[in-house]
Structures are given as structure tokens and as C-alpha cells.
C-alpha positions as a Python dict, from the first residue, in 0.01 Angstrom:
ca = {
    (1, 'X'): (0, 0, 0),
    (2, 'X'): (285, 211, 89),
    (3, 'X'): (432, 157, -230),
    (4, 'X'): (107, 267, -468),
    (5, 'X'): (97, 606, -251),
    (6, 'X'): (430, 684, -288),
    (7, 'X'): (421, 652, -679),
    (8, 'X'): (80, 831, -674),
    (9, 'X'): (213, 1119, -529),
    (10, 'X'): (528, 1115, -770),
    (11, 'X'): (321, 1082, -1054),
    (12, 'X'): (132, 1363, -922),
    (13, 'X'): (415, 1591, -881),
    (14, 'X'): (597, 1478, -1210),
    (15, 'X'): (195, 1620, -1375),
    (16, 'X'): (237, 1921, -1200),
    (17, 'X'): (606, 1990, -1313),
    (18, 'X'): (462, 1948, -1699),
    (19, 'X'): (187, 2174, -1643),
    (20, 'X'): (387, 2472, -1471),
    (21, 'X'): (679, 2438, -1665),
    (22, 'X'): (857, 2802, -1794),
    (23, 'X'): (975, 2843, -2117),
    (24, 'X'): (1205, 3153, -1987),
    (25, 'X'): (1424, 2900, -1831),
    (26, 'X'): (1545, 2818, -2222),
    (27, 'X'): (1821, 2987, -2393),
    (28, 'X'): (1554, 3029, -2668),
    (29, 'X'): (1810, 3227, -2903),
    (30, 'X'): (2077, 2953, -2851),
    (31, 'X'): (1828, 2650, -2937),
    (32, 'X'): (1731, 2837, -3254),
    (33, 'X'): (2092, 2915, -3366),
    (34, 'X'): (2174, 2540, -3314),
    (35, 'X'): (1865, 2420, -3535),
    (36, 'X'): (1962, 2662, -3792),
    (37, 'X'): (2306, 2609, -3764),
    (38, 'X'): (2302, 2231, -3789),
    (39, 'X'): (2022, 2200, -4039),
    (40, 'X'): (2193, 2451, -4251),
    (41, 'X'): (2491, 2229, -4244),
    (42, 'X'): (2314, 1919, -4337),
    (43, 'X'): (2230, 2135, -4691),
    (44, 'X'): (2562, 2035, -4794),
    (45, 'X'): (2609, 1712, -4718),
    (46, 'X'): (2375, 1388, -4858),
    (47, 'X'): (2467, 1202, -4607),
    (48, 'X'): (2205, 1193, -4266),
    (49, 'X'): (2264, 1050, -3962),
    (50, 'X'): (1923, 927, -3838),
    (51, 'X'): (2048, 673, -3587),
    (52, 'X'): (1855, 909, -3318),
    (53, 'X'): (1515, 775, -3417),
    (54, 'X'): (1331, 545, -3565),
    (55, 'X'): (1423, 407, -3959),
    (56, 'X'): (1232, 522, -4237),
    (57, 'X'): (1002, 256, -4361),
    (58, 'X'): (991, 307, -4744),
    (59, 'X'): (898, 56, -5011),
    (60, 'X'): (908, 197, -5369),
    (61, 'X'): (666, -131, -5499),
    (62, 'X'): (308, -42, -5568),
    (63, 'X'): (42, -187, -5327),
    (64, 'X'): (267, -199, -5031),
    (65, 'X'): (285, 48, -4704),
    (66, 'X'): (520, 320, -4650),
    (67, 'X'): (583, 507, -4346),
    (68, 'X'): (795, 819, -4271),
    (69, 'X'): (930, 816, -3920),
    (70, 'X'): (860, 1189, -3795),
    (71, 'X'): (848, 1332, -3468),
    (72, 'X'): (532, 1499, -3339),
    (73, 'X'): (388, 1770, -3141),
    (74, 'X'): (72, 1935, -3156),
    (75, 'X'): (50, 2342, -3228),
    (76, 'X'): (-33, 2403, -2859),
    (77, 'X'): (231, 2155, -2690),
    (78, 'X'): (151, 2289, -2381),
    (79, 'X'): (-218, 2297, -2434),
    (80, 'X'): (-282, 2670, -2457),
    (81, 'X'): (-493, 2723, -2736),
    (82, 'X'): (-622, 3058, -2616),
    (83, 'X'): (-338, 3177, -2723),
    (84, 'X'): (-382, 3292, -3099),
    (85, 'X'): (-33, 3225, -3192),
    (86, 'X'): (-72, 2882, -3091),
    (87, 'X'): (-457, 2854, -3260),
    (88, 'X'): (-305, 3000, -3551),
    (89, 'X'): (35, 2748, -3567),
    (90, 'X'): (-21, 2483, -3756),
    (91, 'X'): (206, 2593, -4052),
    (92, 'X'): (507, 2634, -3798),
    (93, 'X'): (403, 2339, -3625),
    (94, 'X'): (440, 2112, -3945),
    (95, 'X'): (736, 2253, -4056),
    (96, 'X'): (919, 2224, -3708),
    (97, 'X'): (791, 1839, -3754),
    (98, 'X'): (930, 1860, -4098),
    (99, 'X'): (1275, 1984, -3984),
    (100, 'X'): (1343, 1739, -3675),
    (101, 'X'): (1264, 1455, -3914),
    (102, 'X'): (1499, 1591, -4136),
    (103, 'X'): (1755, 1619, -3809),
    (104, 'X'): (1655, 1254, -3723),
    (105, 'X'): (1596, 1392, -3369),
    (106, 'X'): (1290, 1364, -3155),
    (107, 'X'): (1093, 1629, -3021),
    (108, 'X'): (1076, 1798, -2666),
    (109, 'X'): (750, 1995, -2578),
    (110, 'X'): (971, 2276, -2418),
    (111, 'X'): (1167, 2319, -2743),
    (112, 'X'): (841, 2279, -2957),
    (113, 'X'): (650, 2557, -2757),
    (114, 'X'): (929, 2824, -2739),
    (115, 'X'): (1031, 2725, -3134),
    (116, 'X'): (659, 2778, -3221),
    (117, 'X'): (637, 3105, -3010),
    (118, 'X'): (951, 3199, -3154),
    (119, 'X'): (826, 3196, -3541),
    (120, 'X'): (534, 3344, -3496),
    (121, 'X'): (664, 3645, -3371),
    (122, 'X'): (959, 3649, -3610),
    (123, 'X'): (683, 3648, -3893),
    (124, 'X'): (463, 3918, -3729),
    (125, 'X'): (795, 4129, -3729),
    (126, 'X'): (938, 4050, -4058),
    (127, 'X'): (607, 3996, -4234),
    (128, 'X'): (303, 4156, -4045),
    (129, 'X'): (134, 3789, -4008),
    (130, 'X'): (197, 3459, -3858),
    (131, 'X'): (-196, 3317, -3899),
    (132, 'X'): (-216, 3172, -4215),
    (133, 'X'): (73, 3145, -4490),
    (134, 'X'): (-12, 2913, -4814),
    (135, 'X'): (197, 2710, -4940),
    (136, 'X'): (453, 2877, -5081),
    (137, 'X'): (502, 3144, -4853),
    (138, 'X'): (521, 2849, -4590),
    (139, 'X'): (777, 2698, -4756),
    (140, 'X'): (953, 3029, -4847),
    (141, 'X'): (951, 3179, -4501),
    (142, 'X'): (958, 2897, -4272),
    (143, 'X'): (1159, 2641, -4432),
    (144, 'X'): (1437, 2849, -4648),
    (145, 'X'): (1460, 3183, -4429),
    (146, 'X'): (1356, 3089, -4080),
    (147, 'X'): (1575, 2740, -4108),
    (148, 'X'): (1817, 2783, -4369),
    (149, 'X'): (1669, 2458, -4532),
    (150, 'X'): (1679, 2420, -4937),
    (151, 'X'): (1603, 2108, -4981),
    (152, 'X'): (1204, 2148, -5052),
    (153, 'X'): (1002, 2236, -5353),
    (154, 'X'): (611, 2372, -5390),
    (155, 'X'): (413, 2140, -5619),
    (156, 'X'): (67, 2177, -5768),
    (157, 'X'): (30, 1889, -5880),
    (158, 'X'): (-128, 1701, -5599),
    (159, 'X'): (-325, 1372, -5598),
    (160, 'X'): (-343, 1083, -5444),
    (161, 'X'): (-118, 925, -5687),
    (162, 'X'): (178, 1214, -5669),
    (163, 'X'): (157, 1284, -5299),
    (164, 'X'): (205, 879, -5244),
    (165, 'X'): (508, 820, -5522),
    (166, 'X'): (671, 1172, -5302),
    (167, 'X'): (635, 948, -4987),
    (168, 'X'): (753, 614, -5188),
    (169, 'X'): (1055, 867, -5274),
    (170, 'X'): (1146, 917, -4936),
    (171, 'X'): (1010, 1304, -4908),
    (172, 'X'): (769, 1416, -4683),
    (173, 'X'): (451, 1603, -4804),
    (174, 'X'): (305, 1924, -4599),
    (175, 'X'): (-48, 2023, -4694),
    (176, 'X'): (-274, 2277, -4626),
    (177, 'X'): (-624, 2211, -4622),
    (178, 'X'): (-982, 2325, -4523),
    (179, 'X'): (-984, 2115, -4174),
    (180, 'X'): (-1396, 2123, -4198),
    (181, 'X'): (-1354, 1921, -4469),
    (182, 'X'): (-1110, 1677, -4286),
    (183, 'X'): (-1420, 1547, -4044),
    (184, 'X'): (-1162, 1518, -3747),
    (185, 'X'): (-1434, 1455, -3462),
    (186, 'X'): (-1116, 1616, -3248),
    (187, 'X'): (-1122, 1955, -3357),
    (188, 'X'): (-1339, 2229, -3174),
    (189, 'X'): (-1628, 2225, -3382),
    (190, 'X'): (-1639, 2344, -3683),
    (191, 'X'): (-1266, 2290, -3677),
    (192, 'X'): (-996, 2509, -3872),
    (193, 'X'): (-1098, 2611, -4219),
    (194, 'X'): (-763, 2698, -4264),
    (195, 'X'): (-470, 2422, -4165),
    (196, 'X'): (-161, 2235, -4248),
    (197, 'X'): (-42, 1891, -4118),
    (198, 'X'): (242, 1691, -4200),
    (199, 'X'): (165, 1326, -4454),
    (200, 'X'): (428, 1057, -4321),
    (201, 'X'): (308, 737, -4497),
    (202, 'X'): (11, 548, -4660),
    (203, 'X'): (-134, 192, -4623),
    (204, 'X'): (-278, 86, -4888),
    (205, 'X'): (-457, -187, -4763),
    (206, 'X'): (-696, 48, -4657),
    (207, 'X'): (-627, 300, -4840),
    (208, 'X'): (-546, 587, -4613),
    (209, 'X'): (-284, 833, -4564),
    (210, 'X'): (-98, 852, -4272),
    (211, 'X'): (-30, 1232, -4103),
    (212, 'X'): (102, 1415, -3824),
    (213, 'X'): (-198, 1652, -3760),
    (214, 'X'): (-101, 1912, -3520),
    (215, 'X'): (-451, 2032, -3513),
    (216, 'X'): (-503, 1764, -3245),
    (217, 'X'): (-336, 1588, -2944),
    (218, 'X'): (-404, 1245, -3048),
    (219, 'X'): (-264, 1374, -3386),
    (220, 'X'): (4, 1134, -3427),
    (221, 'X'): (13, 852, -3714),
    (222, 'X'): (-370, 979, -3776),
    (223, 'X'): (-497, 795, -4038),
    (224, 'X'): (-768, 968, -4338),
    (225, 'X'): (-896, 805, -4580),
    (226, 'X'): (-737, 914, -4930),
    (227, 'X'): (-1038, 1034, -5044),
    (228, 'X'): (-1136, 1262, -4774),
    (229, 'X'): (-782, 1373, -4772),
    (230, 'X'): (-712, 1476, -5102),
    (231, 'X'): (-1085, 1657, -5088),
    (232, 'X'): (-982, 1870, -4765),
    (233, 'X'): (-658, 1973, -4978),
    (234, 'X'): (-657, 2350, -5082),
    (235, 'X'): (-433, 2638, -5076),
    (236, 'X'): (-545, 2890, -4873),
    (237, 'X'): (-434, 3260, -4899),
    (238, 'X'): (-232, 3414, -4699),
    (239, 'X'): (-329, 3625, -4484),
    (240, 'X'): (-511, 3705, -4101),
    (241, 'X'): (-803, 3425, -4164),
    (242, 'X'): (-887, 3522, -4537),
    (243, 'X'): (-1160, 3366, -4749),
    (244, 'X'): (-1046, 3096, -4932),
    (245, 'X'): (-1189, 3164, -5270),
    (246, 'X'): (-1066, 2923, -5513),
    (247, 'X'): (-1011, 2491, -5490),
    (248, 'X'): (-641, 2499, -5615),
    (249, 'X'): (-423, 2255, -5428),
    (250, 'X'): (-64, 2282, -5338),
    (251, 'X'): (217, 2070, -5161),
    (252, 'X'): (555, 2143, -4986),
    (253, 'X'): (756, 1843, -5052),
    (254, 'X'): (1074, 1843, -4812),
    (255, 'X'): (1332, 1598, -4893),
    (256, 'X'): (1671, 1466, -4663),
}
């Protein structure tokens, strides 16, 4: 009996820890300089060292699965979606996920909250936004000038076919979508219309794709159906929660 309290009340304070932790305790500027620095480096050499985490499972064959082994955190790590930069982060969410896969590291919820914090308010300074960026100017701003990462490209041509023979390729595929159209009974109701998420793999045995959805805290390895997927897809403007006024899809496709 003595044994059950005592872990009770360590489990209890090891909760409470998570839930008051403080960001200001990070060297914020130093963890940003290292990302950079490192994944900048990594730009010029093919080589990867991904022993930190999980293999890549990737079969080129048609009619088998394929899974991308990618780190995850949801927008609001810490749970505080009143905050707007956090409501509003799913664009530097994915593309922190993107980057740490590329790192073959995993990722911390300390890190993943001040990063997040961190590029919001760089893009509110250096652009006058951080709530919705399409796909290009995600790629553009995020990837290339907040990172120092080249190795991506913006595609248009996105189906189920070409976002599956990217993931059969070894890339990962970032999306933005209308998250109504997603039908994740997760979101706040009526969910996001505008949001990005991160497609690691796809099983074709039941013919779903496999994402990291930082919309959500159960997020990770969620499966859609291709269908509803590829429907949801669109490329929203950018701008402070703009109208989304035509269907055209888009794709960031980040490679190692």
C-alpha cells in the first residue's frame, strides 16, 4: 500500500512539473541558432545520420505500405490554445515536424513551444502575419529563411497518386487544407478552415494516408482516408483568416 501512494504522489508531482513548466528558463536564441546552424549544415552534405530515431520505412513497390518516421507535437504543446499564436500554428508546427525529421531527432515539448512562439513572432515582425501562410510562402519563409533549409520544392500537382510516389521517394509532403472538410471529430467544432499537417506514410490496404496533424493531441500517425484527404486539400491565402476563394491545391515536398 505504501508503495502505490508513494508513486501516486510522484506521478502527481511529475503532472504538475509538466503543467507549470517556464519556457524563460530556455536559452531560446541559442536553441534556434543550433537548429539553424546544424540544419543549414546538413544542406551540404547527402549524407544523414538518423540513428537518433526510428528508420524510415519506405517501399518503392506499388500496393505496399510506407511510413515516414517523424516526430510529433501538436501546435499548442503545452495545451494553450487561447493563445492565438498557438490557434493559428499549424504551418510552424508542421514545418518544425518537418525539420526534426529531417535532423533525425525527436521532439521535446519545451523546445516545440518556445520554437513555435519563436516563429510566430519572427513572422509578425518581418512579415506583419503569422496566422495563415499558403503554401509557398510556408515553404519560403519557414523552411528556407527561418531554417536555412533548401532542400524542398512547392508542387501543384497534388493527388493521391503524386503525394504517395513523393512518400515512396522518401520526401515528406506538408499540406494545407480546409480542416472542416477533414471530419476530425477532435477539432473544436467546426474545426480550422484553414490548416496544415504533415503526410508521413500510406497503407494501402486500406487506403489511407498517414499524417502528423497538429490540429489535435491524439494527432500522431492519424490515419484519413485518401479520399477525404485529397478533398480537404486546398491552398489557402495568406493572410489574417482570409476567405479561401478558389479549390487549387498545393504541396511542400521536403526531402533529406
Amino acid at each position: 500500500m505504501s508503495f502505490v501512494i508513494i508513486f501516486f504522489g510522484t506521478f502527481i508531482f511529475f503532472v504538475e512539473s509538466l503543467n507549470n513548466y517556464d519556457i524563460s528558463s530556455l536559452d531560446l536564441p541559442a536553441i534556434k541558432a543550433k537548429l539553424k546552424e546544424e540544419i543549414k549544415s546538413m544542406g551540404l552534405n547527402k549524407k544523414v545520420d538518423t540513428t537518433s530515431t526510428l528508420p524510415d520505412v519506405i517501399n518503392e513497390e506499388k500496393g505496399t505500405a510506407v511510413l515516414l518516421s517523424v516526430p510529433f507535437t501538436t501546435q499548442a504543446p503545452d495545451g494553450h490554445w487561447e493563445d492565438q499564436r498557438f490557434q493559428d500554428g499549424c504551418e510552424e508546427a508542421s514545418v518544425f515536424m518537418a525539420m526534426k525529421w529531417v535532423k533525425g531527432e525527436s521532439i521535446n515539448k519545451g523546445e516545440a513551444k518556445a520554437i513555435i512562439l519563436d516563429m510566430s513572432d519572427w513572422e509578425l515582425q518581418s512579415y506583419g502575419v503569422f496566422a495563415d501562410t499558403n503554401a509557398q510562402d510556408t515553404a519560403d519563409r519557414l523552411i528556407r529563411d527561418y531554417f536555412s533549409y533548401h532542400k524542398y520544392k512547392v508542387s501543384k500537382d497534388v493527388t493521391v497518386e503524386s503525394i504517395i510516389t513523393q512518400l515512396r521517394s522518401g520526401n515528406l509532403v506538408l499540406v494545407p487544407a480546409n480542416g472542416q472538410r477533414l471530419y476530425n471529430p477532435h477539432y473544436k467544432a467546426p474545426g480550422p478552415e484553414q490548416h496544415m499537417l504533415v503526410v508521413r506514410g500510406y497503407n494501402p490496404a486500406t487506403d489511407e494516408f498517414i499524417t502528423n496533424d497538429p490540429g489535435t493531441r491524439v494527432g500522431e500517425g492519424y490515419h484519413y482516408k485518401s479520399k477525404i484527404l485529397i478533398g480537404a486539400i486546398v491552398d489557402y491565402p495568406t493572410g489574417n483568416h482570409l476567405p479561401t476563394v478558389s479549390d487549387k491545391k498545393a504541396m511542400i515536398i521536403v526531402s533529406k
